[in-house]
RODO-2510 file (C-alpha; in nm, 4 decimals, decimal comma):
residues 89
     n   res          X          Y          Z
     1     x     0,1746     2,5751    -1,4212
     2     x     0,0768     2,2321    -1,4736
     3     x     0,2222     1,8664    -1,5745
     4     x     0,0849     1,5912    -1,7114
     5     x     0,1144     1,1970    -1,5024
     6     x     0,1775     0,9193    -1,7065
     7     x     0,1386     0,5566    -1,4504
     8     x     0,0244     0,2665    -1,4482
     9     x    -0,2965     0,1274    -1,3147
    10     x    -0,5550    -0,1442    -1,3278
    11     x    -0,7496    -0,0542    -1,6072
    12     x    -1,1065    -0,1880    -1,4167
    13     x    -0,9926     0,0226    -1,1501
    14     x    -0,9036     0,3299    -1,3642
    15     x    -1,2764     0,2927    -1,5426
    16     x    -1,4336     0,2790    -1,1867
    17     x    -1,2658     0,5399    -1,0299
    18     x    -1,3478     0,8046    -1,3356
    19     x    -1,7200     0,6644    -1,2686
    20     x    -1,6981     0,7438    -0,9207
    21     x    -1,5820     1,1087    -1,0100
    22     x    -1,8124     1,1585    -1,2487
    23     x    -2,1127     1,0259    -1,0337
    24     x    -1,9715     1,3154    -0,7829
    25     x    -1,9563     1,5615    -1,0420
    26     x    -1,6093     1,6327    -1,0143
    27     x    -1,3704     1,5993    -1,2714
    28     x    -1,1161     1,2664    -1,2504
    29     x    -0,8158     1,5546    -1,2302
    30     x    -0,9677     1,7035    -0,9358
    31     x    -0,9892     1,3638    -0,7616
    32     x    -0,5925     1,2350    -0,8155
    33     x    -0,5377     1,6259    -0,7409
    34     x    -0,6493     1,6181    -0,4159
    35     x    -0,4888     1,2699    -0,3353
    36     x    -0,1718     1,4045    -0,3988
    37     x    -0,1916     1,7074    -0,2064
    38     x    -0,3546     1,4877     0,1076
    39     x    -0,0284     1,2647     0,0511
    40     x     0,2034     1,5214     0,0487
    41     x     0,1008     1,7125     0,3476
    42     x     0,0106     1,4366     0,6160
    43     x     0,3427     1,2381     0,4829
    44     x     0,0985     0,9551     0,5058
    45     x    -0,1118     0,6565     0,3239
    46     x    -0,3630     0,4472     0,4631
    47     x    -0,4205     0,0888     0,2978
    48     x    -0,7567    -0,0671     0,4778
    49     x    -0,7207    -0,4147     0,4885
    50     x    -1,0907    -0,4345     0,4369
    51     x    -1,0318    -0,3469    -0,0099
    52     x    -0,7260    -0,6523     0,0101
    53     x    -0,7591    -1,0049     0,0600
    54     x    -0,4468    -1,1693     0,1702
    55     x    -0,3021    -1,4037    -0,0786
    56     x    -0,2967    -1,8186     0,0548
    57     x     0,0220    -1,7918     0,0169
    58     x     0,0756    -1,4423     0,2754
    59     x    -0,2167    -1,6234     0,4907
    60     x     0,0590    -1,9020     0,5435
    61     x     0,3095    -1,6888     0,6068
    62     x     0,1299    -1,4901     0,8432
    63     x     0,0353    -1,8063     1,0067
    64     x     0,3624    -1,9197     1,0384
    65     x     0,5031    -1,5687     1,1486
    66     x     0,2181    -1,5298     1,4595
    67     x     0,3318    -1,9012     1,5377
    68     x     0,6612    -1,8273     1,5593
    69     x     0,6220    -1,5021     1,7697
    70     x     0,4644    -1,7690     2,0180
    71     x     0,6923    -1,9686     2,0440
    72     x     0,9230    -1,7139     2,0627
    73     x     1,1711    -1,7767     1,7709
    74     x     1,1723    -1,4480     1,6855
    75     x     1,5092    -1,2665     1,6230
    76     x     1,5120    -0,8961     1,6711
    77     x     1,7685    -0,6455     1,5021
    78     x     1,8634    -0,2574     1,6129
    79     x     1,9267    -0,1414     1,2334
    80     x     1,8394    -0,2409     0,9475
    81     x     2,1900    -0,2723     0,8784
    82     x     2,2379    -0,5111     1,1360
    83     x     1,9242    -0,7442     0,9744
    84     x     2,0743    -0,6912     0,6396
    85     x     2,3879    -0,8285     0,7604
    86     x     2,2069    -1,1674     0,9391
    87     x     2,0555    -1,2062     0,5938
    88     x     2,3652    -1,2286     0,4059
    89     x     2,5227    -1,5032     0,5969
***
């Protein structure tokens, strides 16, 4: 039995990707097929930081954060409950 996907997606990347496939000789299916199966047995995704580029604005924050962790004002939490509660003071 099969379904059909409907999601959104960069359509550069979309065009690419197909090229890629085809260039492979393997149909785009086949590709987002085995994706899906890789994702749903290893429970895992990798995101190489090598394909994004921080924005200035995470750069800054980044900066700020590995500052901070120096200087150690950093505030650590046991559950996320118990950050979600120091946020909504």
């Amino acid at each position: 039995m099969t379904t059909t996907i409907l999601f959104k997606t960069d359509k550069k990347l979309k065009v690419a990707a197909q090229k890629a496939a085809k260039r492979m000789g393997l149909p785009f299916s086949t590709v987002m097929n085995h994706l899906m199966r890789e994702f749903v047995e290893k429970k895992e995704i990798t995101f190489s930081a090598q394909e994004y580029n921080p924005t200035p604005y995470l750069k800054r924050i980044l900066k700020q954060g590995e500052k901070n962790l120096k200087e150690g004002k950093v505030t650590y939490y046991n559950s996320f409950e118990e950050m979600r509660a120091a946020l909504d003071k």
